[in-house]
Each structure stands twice: as C-alpha cells, then as structure tokens.
C-alpha atoms as one frame of an Amber mdcrd trajectory, in Angstrom:
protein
   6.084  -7.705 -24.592   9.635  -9.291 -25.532  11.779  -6.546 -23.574  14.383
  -8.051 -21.645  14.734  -4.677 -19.200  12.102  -2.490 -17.646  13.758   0.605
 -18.580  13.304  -0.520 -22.438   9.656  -0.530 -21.267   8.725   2.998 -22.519
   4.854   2.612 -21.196   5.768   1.164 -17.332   8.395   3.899 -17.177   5.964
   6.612 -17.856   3.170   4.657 -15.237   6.683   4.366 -12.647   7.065   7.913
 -13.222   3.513   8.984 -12.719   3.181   6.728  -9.258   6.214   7.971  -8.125
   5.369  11.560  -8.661   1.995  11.562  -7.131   3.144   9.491  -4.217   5.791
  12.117  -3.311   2.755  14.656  -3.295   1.083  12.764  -1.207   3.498  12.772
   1.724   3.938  16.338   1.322   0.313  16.352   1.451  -0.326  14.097   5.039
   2.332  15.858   6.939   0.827  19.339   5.855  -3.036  18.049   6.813  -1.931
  17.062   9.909  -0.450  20.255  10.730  -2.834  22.427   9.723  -5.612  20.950
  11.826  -3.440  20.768  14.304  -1.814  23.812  14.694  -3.133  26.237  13.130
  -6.986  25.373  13.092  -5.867  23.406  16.643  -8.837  21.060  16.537  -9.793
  18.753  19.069  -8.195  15.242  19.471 -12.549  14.087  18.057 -11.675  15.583
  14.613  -8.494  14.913  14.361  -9.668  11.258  14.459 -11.643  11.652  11.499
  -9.001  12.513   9.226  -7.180   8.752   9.008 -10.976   7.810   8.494 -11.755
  10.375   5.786  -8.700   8.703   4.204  -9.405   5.103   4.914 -13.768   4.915
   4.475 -13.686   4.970   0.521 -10.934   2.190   0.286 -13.034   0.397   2.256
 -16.149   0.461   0.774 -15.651   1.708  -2.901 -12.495  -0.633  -3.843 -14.164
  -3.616  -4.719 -16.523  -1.529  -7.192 -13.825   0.519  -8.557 -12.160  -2.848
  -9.881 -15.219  -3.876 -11.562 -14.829  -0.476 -13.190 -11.183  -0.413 -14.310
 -12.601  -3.956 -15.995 -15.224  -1.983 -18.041 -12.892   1.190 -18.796  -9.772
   2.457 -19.974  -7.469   2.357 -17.246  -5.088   5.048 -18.501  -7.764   7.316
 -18.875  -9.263   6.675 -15.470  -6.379   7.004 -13.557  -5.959  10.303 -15.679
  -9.330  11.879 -14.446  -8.536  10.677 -11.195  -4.821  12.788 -11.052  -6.706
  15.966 -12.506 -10.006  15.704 -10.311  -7.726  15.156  -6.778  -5.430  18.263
  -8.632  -8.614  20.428  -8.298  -9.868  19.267  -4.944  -6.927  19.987  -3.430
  -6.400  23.629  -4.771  -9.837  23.616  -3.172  -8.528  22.402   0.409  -5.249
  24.721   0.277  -7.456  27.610   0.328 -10.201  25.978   2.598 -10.412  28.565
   6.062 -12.183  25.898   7.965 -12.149  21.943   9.389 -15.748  21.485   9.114
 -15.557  22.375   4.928 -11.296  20.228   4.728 -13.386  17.203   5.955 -15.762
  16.384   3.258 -12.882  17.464   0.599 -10.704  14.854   2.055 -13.537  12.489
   1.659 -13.873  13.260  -1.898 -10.458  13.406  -2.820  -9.761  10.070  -1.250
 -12.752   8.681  -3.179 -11.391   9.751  -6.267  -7.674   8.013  -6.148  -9.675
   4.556  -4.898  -9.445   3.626  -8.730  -5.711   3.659  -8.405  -4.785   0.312
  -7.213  -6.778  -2.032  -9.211  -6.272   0.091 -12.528  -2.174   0.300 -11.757
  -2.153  -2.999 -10.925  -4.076  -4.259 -14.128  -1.440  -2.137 -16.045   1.428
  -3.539 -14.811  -0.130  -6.919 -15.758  -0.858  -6.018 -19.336   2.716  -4.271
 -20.008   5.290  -6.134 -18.139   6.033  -9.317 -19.373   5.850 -11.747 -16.729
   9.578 -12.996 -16.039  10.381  -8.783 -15.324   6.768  -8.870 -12.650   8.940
  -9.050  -9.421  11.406  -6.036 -10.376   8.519  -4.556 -11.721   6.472  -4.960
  -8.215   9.896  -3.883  -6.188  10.794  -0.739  -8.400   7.075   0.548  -7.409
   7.427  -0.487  -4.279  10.610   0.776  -3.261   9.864   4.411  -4.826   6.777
   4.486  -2.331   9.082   3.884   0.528  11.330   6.350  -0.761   8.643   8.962
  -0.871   7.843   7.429   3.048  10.916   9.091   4.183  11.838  12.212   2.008
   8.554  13.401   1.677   7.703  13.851   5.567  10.606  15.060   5.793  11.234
  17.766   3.595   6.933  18.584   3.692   7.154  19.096   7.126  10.735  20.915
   7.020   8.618  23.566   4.161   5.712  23.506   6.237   7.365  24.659   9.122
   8.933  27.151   7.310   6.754  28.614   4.874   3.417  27.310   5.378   1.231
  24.111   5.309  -1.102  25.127   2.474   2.283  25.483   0.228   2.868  21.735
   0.812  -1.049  20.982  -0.202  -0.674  23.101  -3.168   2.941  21.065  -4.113
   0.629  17.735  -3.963  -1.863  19.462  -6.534   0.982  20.443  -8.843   2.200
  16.783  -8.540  -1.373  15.308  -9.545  -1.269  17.553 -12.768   2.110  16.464
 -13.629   1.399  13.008 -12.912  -1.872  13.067 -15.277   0.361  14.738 -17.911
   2.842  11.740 -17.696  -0.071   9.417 -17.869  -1.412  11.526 -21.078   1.708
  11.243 -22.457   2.360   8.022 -21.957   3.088   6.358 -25.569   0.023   4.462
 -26.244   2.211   2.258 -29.116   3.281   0.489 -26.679   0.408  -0.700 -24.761
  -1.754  -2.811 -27.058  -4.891  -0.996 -27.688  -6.974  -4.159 -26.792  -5.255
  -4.286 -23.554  -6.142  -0.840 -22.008  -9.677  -1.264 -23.192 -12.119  -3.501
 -21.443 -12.316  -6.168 -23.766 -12.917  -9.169 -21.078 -16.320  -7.717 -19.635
 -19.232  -8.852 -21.600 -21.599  -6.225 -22.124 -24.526  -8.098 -21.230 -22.427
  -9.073 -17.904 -23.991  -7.110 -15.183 -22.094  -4.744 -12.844 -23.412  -7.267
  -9.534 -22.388 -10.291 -11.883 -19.359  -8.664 -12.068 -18.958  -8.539  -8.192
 -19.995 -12.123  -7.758 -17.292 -12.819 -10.306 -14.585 -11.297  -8.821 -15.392
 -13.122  -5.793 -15.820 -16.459  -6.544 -12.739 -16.335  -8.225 -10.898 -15.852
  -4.957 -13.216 -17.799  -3.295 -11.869 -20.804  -5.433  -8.361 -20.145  -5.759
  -6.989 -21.851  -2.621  -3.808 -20.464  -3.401  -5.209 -16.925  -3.398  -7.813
 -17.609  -0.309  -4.706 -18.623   1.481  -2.597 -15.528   0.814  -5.084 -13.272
   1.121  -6.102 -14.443   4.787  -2.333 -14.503   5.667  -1.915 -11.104   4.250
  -4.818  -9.907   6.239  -3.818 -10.995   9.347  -0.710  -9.993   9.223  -2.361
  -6.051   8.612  -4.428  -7.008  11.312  -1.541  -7.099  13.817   0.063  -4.814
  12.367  -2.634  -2.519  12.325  -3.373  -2.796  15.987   0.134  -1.278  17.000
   1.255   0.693  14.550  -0.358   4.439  15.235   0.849   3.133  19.160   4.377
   3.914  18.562   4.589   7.280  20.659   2.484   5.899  23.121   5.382   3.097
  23.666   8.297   5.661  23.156   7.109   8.294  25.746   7.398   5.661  28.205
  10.866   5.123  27.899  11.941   7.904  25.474  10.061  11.080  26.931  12.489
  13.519  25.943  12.753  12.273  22.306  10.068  13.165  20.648  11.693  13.215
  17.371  12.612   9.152  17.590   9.467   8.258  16.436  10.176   9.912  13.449
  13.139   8.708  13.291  12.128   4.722  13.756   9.723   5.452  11.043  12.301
   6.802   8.307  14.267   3.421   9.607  11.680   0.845   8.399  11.113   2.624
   5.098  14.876   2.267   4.551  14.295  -0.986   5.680  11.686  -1.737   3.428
  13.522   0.170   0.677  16.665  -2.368   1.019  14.384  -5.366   1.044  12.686
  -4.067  -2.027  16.125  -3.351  -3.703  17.397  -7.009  -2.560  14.490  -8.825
  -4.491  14.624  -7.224  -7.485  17.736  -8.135  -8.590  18.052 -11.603  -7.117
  14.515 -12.996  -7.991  12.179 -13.966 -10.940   9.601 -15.827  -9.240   8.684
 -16.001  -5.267   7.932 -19.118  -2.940   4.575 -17.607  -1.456   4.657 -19.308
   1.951   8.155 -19.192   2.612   8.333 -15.355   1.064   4.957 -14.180   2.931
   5.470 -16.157   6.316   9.022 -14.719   6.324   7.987 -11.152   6.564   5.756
 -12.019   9.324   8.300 -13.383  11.307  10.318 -10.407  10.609   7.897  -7.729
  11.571   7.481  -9.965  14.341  10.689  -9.892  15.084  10.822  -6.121  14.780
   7.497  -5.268  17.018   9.113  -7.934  19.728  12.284  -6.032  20.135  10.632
  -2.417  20.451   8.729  -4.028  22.861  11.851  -4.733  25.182  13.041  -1.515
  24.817  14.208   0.181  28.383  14.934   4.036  29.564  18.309   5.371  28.807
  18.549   2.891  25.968  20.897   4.137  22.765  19.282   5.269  19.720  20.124
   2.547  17.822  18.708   0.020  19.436  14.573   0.867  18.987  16.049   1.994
  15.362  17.475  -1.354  14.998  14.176  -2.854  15.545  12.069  -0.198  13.091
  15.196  -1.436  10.401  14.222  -5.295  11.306  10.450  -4.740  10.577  10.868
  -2.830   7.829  12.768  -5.382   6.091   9.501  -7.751   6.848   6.916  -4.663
   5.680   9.270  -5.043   2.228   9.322  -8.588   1.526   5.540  -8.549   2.743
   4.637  -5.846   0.365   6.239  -7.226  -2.674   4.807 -10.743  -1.790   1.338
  -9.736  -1.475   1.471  -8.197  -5.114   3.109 -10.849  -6.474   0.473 -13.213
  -5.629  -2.212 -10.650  -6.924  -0.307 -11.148 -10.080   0.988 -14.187 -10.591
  -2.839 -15.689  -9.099  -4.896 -13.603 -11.733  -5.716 -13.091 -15.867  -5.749
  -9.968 -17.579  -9.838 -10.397 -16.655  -9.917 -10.869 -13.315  -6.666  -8.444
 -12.074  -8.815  -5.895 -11.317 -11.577  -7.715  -9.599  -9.312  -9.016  -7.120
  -6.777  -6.032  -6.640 -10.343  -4.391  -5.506 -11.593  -6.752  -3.654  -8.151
  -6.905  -1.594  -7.637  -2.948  -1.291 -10.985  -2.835   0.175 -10.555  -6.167
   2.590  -7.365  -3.986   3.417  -9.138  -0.659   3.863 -11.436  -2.358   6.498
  -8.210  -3.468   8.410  -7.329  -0.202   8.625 -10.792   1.479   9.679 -11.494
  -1.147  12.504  -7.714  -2.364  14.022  -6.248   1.027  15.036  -9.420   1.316
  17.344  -9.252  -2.274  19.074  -5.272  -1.367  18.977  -6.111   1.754  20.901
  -8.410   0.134  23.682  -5.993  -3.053  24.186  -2.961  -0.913  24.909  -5.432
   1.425  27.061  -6.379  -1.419  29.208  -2.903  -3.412  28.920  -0.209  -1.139
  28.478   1.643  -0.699  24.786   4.819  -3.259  26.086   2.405  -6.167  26.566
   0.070  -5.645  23.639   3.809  -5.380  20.827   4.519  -8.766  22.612   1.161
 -10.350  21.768   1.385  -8.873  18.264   4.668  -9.700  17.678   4.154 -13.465
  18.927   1.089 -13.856  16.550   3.016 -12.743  13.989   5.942 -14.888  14.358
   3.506 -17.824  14.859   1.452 -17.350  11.497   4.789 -16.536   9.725   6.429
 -19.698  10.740   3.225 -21.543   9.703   3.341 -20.045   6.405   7.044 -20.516
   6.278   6.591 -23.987   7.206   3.787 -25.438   5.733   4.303 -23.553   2.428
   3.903 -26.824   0.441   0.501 -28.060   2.442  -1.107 -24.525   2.396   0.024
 -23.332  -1.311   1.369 -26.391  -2.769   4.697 -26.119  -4.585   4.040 -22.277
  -6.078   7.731 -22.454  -6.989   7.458 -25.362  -9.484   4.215 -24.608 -10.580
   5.139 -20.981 -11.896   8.424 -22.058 -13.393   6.975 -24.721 -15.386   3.368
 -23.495 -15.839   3.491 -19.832 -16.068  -0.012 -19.871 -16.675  -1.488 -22.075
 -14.923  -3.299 -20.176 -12.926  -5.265 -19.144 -15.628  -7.416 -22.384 -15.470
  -7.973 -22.350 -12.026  -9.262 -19.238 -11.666 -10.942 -18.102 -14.958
C-alpha cells in the first residue's frame, strides 16, 4: 500500500463507488417507503412506527455477530451477496400489494445489509494505507451526505410524479450495480491474505470470538472512552431528532416544507465539514475533534430551540448548517478512532460491536425523545439536549489529554501502537 493518492487506489475506488451507489438507492428507497404506506396504503400512525424499527432491530441485535463473521469470511464476497440478496428483496417489496407482507421484507432486507459496516470498514483498513485513513473516512462520508440531500429529493420529486414503487425498483437496480462494482473490483490490488480471514483461528469459537471483540474494547481506555462519548452524544441526539416538525409547527405552521429544508442544510453542513478535513488533516486529536462536534450540534439544537414565529428562513437553517458541521466532524471522528484504535484482527469485532451499541440508541431514544417533549414541550427538551451536549463536548474538548492521553503524539510517532494495547 505505497500510493500517495486515493484515486491511484484502484480497489477503494471501486468499494467508494459501490457505497456511494447503493447509498443513493437507499434514499430513493426511504422516501418512497414512507410514501407508500402512507399514502397510498394510508396506514395508521401504529404501523407506520414499525417501519424505523424494521430498519433499526437487526443493527441492533445482529451487528456484533456479523463482525465476528466478516472476521471468518471474505469480505468482498459478503458484501457482494448482501447487494444481490437486498436487489431481490426489494423487487419483491416494489410489487408487494400489502403492509402486513412490506413489513417482514423490510426486516429481511435490513438484516441482510447489517454485514456492511464492519466488512467496509475492515476494507478500508486493509487497502488504505494509513497516512490517506482520514480522506479516506471523509470521501465516504461526505458521499453519504451527498446522497442525504439529492436522493430525498429527487426520490420523492419521481415518486410524486410517477410512482413510489419506481423509486423502490431504482434502489434494486442500484444494489445490482453496486455488487457488480464489488465483483469487479480488481482483486490485484487487495492482497489475497487480506480479504480472507486469516486472523481467526479455526479452533477459535464463534462465542470466543464475541468475548474477544469485547474485551478488546473493554481494555482499550482510549476506545472505552470514545465509544461512551460517541454514544452519548447519539443519545441526545437521538432523543430530538425525529422531533423536528413537532418544534417547527409551533412556530412555522405554514411551512411545512422547512423541515425539509433544515435537513438538506445539515447534510451540506456535514458535507463541508467532511470536505474541510480531508484536505487539511492526517491524523485527529480525539477529544478535542469528538468533544468539538458535540459542542457544535449543541450549538445547533440550542439555537433551533430559540427559534420564534415570523422568524426568516435563514435563521432555523442557520442552526441545521451549525449542527451539521458538528454531525461531520462527529462522524469522521468516530471512524477514525474505530481505525486508528484497531488491527486488521479486531476491525471488525469492534465496528460490530459499535453499529449494534448504535442501533440500540436508535431503537430506544426516539421513544423517551417522544414522551419528554410530550410531557415538556419540544423548546425545553432541544435546550436540555443541547446543554448536555455542549457540556460533554467541552469535557472532551478539555480534558482530551486526561481522558485519551496525548492521541496526537502517540499516532504520529507510534503509528502502531495501538496494536499492543489492544491485540
């Protein structure tokens, strides 16, 4: 791995291209779901609440497994069978006639891409060499943002116009062409020993395996520490996030569209973050880095909290921009450290264990989210979340040294330091 750009990289551009692809498919994909159950099968508001949990169960509860098994498989290949099984499931849900029959498929198909993370991540560890990690991190990231805004967008412009199921059967045709990419992808240039699972020992069993993976976060105190940070900061995050309209139709009942709007402005503020990093940094301070988003998105979530009726635009706008800028540098920082803080035989492990950690953020917040701002109001509950974020981030940003030690020094002159820690 001696390339001194990523686009020389021949095997992460074809992995860029696939994520990229399949991630644009996926919006398509989310706005179409929602509309079809909601207006066209109208459902009640009880089902429609089991679609973010249809997407969100597997994550939870199969992530830390599917690690283990990106550590025992090729990952290339996995992640192929993965594109071409959700491919066929969702032909199968564009021509689905009821909810009842979509549900389970959704279930399925969201079990299938749970391999995803912890095999992409494990790639990106094997085939970019580690001074080119943090472009490597914001190029993925930023394309994913990207896909935030144009693929809502222009899936719920076609699905307005044509039909839902078109923008479903768009997401298939992306899966296939991403798991042609993958098959494509020229294997030359990913050591063969790499994409293989040469660190598990076969008499290593799959619960041994588990343990494993835990223990070595368990006894990373770098890692322990960025992981609860990271989680907390979902957490909050989490607990406000699907409240938006709920705060906007307050103030804002005649513009229903700015919550799309507010949403398209922290992806592009995400996106610029993204873009920032990449080509100013090689290595990241974790505290200073991670608490800094916080305080961010706490500053973001604290000024859409103020917001008044008959205020401009570009003021709640301003505020989406502000946290998305956090979401960036909090997105790339979180990977980092899953990077930087693992070997080639334990990426995997933890990726998993994180993605599921995350997934149960995501099952359990929305719902306490939902009841506080039922009982307190949505202004009061952004203030508390935006407070506690601003609070952890400056402790982060603060005590970086006491909480990670000095990351900074340690990666620059160690690059692999880690390695003994952990393995």
């Amino acid at each position: 791995m001696t390339e001194t750009s990523l686009w020389k990289n021949n095997a992460f551009i074809c992995l860029f291209a696939s994520y990229a692809t399949s991630m644009m498919g996926r919006w398509f994909d989310m706005v179409a779901i929602l509309m079809l159950f909601g207006y066209i099968w109208e459902v009640s508001p009880l089902i429609m609440a089991f679609i973010p949990i249809a997407y969100a169960l597997p994550n939870a509860l199969l992530s830390q497994f599917a690690g283990i098994i990106a550590d025992r498989f090729n990952k290339v290949h996995l992640m192929i069978c993965a594109d071409i099984g959700t491919a066929l499931l969702t032909i199968a849900l564009a021509f689905t006639l009821y909810p009842w029959l979509a549900l389970p498929i959704l279930l399925l198909r969201a079990t299938l891409t749970v391999i995803h993370f912890p095999a992409q991540q494990a790639l990106i560890k094997h085939i970019v060499p580690e001074k080119l990690l943090v472009k490597a991190i914001t190029m993925t990231g930023t394309a994913n943002e990207l896909t935030k805004i144009i693929g809502p967008l222009a899936g719920g412009a076609l699905g307005a116009i044509f039909s839902p199921r078109l923008c479903i059967l768009i997401n298939a045709l992306a899966y296939l062409v991403s798991a042609i990419i993958l098959i494509r992808m020229d294997k030359k240039s990913i050591p063969h020993e790499n994409i293989e699972a040469k660190f598990v020992k076969q008499s290593e069993t799959f619960w041994a395996s588990w343990r494993d993976g835990w223990q070595t976060v368990l006894t990373n105190r770098r890692l322990t520490v960025s992981l609860l940070f990271a989680l907390l900061a979902m957490t909050a995050i989490q607990l406000v996030d699907v409240q938006l309209p709920v705060l906007l139709r307050e103030f804002a009942p005649d513009q229903p569209e700015l919550t799309g709007w507010i949403m398209a402005a922290a992806g592009a503020g995400a996106a610029v973050m993204m873009i920032i990093l990449s080509q100013r940094q090689r290595t990241l301070h974790y505290g200073i880095n991670l608490g800094g988003s916080l305080v961010l998105m706490g500053c973001g979530f604290g000024g859409m909290s103020l917001i008044y009726e008959g205020m401009p635009s570009y003021l709640p706008l301003s505020f989406g921009f502000l946290a998305g800028l956090g979401v960036g540098l909090f997105t790339v920082s979180t990977s980092y450290i899953l990077q930087k803080e693992s070997t080639e035989k334990t990426i995997s492990r933890i990726s998993g264990i994180y993605s599921s950690l995350s997934g149960f953020v995501v099952l359990l917040a929305p719902l306490i989210g939902g009841l506080l701002v039922h009982l307190l109001g949505a202004p009061p509950v952004y203030q508390g979340v935006a407070v506690a974020l601003i609070l952890i981030g400056s402790t982060g940003f603060l005590c970086h040294k006491q909480l990670w030690g000095d990351t900074q020094t340690q990666n620059e002159s160690h690059p692999h330091s880690q390695t003994h820690e952990i393995s």
